[in-house]
C-alpha positions in Angstrom: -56.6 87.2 -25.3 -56.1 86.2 -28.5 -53.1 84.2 -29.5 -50.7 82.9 -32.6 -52.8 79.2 -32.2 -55.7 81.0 -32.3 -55.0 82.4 -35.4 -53.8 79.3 -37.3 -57.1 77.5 -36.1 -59.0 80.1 -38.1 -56.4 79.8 -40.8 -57.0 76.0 -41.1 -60.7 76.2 -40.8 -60.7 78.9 -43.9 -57.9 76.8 -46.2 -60.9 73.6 -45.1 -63.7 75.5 -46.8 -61.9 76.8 -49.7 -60.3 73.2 -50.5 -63.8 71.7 -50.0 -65.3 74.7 -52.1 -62.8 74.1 -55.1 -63.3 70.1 -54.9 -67.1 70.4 -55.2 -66.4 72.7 -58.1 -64.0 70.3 -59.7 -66.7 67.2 -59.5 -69.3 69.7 -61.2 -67.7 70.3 -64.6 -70.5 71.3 -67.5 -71.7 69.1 -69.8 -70.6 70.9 -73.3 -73.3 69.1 -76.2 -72.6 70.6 -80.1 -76.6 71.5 -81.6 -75.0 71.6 -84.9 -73.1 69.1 -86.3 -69.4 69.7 -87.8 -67.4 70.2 -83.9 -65.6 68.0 -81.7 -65.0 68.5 -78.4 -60.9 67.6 -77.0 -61.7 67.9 -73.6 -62.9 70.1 -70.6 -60.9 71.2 -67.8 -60.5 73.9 -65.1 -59.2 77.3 -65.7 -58.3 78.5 -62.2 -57.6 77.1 -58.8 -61.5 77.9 -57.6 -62.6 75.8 -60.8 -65.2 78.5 -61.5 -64.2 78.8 -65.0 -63.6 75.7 -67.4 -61.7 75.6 -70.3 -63.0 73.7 -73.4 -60.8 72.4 -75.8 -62.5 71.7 -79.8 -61.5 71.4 -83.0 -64.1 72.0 -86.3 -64.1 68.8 -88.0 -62.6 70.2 -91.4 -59.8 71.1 -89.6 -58.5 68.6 -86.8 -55.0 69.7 -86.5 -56.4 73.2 -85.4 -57.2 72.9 -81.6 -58.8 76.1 -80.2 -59.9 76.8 -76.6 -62.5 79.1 -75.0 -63.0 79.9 -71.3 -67.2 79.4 -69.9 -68.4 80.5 -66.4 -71.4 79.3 -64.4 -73.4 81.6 -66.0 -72.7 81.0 -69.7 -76.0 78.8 -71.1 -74.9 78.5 -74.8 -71.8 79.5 -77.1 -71.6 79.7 -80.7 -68.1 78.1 -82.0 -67.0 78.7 -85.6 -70.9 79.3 -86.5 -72.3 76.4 -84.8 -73.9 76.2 -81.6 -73.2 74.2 -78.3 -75.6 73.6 -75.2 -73.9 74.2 -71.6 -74.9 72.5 -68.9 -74.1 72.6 -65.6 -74.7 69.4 -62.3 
């Protein structure tokens, strides 16, 4: 016979694993290193809940009050930013 508790064990036990899921994510972030000189990176953070996508804040170094942002996924190696390139890597 299945029951209410029942259900709310299996809902705890799959909230469990998705909290644990999106702090591993969280402790992984990439490791964003500019090839070319001439960027500077602001700062990296999570775009969504899962932490699957990050967010990378930079700013070309002619132009410091100009913060842009672009969004990298686990399977993003490499990005060219303005013309210059930048190494991902990811823990």
């Amino acid at each position: 016979m299945v029951t209410i508790t029942s259900f709310m064990g299996l809902f705890k036990v799959i909230a469990g694993v998705v909290a644990a899921k999106s702090l591993s994510n969280r402790l992984k972030q990439p490791t964003v290193t500019p090839i070319d000189a001439g960027i500077t990176i602001l700062g990296i953070k999570p775009d969504n809940a899962m932490a699957s996508k990050w967010r990378i804040t930079y700013c070309l170094d002619g132009r410091t009050n100009m913060k842009r942002t672009t969004t990298v996924n686990r399977s993003t190696r490499g990005i060219n930013i303005g013309g210059r390139r930048c190494e991902i890597f990811w823990p």
